[in-house]
N, C-alpha and C positions, 0 to 999 in steps of 0.2 A: 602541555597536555591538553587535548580538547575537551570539552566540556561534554560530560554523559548524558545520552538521551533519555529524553523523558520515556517511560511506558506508553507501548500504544500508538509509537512515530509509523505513520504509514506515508512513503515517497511517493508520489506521481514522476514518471519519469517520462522524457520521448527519446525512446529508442528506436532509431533509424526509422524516425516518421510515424510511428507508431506508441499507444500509450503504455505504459505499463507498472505496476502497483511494484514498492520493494519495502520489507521490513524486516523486524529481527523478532523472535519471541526464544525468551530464553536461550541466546546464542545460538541459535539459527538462525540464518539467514531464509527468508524465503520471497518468490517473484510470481507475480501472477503477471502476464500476457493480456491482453482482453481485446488485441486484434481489433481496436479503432484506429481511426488516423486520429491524429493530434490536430484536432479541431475546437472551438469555443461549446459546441452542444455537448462533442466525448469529452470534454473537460469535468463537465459537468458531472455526464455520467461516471465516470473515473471515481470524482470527487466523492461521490454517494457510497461508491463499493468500497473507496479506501476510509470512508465513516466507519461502516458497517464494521468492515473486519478491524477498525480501530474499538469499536466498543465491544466488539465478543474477546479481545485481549484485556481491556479491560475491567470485564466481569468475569473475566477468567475460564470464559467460555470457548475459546480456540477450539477448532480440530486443525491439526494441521494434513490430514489426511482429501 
């Protein structure tokens, strides 16, 4: 059995060249696009967004909307 993620896991992923954000909140799964290429600067930027919505999970602040 694999080991349960912690709260709050936000993936960076590259999808067919492109970046993109994937997590879970309360068994849903959900994906945000952000349409950069997978480059060392969108890395970055990536990394900042998938902060973000890692700490409004949380603080239990989510919209999922």
């Amino acid at each position: 059995m694999a080991p349960k993620r912690s709260k709050g896991n936000v993936n960076v992923e590259n999808f067919r060249g492109f970046l993109r954000l994937r997590w879970r909140v309360q068994g849903e799964r959900y994906s945000l696009s952000l349409g950069l290429p997978d480059d060392c600067i969108n890395r970055h930027v990536t990394a900042q967004k998938a902060n973000t919505i890692r700490l409004d999970i949380l603080s239990n602040n989510f919209d999922p909307k």
